[in-house]
C-alpha positions as CSV (number, residue, x, y, z in Angstrom):
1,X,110.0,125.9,123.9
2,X,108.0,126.1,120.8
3,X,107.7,123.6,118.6
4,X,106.1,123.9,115.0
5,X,103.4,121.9,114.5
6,X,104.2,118.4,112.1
7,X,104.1,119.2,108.2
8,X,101.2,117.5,106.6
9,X,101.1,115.8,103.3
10,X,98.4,115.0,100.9
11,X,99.2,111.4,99.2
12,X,98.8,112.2,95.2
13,X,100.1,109.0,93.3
14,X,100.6,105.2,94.6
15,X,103.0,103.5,92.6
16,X,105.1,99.9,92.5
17,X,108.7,100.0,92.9
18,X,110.5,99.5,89.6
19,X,111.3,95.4,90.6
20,X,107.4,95.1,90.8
21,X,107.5,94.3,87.1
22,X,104.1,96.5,86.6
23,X,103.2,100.3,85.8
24,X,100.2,100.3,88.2
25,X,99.4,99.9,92.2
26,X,96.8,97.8,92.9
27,X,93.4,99.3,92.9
28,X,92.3,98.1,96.6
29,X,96.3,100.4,97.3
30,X,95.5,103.2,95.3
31,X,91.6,104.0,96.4
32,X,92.6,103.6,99.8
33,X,95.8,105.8,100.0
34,X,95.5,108.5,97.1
35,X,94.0,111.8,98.0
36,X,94.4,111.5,101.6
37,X,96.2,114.1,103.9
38,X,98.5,113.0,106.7
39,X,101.5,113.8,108.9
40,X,104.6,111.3,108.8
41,X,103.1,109.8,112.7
42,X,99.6,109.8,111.0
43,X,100.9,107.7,107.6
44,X,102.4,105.4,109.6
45,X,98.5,104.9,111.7
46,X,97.4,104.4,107.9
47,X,99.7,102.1,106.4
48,X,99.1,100.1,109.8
49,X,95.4,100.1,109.5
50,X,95.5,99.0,106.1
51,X,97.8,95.9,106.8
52,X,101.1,97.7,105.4
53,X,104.4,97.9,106.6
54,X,105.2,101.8,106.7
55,X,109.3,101.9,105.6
56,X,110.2,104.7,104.5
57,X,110.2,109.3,104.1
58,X,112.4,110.9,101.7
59,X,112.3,114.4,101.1
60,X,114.7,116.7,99.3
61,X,114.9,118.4,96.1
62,X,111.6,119.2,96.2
63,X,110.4,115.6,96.3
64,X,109.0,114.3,99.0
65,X,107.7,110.5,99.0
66,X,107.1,107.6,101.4
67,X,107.7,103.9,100.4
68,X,105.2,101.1,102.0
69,X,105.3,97.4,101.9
70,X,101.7,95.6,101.4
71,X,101.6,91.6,100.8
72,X,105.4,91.2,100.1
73,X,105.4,94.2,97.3
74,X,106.9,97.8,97.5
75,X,105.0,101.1,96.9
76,X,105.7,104.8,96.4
77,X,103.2,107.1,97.9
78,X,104.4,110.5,95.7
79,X,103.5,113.4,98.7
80,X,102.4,117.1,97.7
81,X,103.4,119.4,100.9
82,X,100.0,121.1,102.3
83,X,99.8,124.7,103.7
84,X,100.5,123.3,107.3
């Protein structure tokens, strides 16, 4: 049976969770995760290999983002669909 292959994502904006009390990721968060393309299996790998706890996908409304816990805080990773 055919499967289609995994949707990739290109991470476009880090950002704290609201509770974070800041406007800004850290930079060591940001250079590491912005820019970078990746399926849902493969953010997981990244958040891993960076020390971060990979918690959640939402998608819907034309908004897809991923949430990611690094040292006890909270991130959004905002996600722009690619063409796969």
């Amino acid at each position: 049976m055919y499967e289609p292959p995994e949707r990739t994502y290109r991470i476009v904006d880090v950002r704290p969770w609201a509770a974070e009390g800041t406007d800004s990721a850290p930079e060591a968060v940001r250079t590491f995760f912005e820019h970078k393309e990746a399926t849902l299996d493969d953010m997981r790998a990244l958040a891993e290999s960076f020390g971060a706890e990979f918690e959640s996908m939402v998608q819907g409304g034309g908004r897809y983002q991923a949430s990611i816990r690094w040292r006890g805080h909270h991130y959004d990773l905002d996600l722009e669909p690619t063409g796969q």
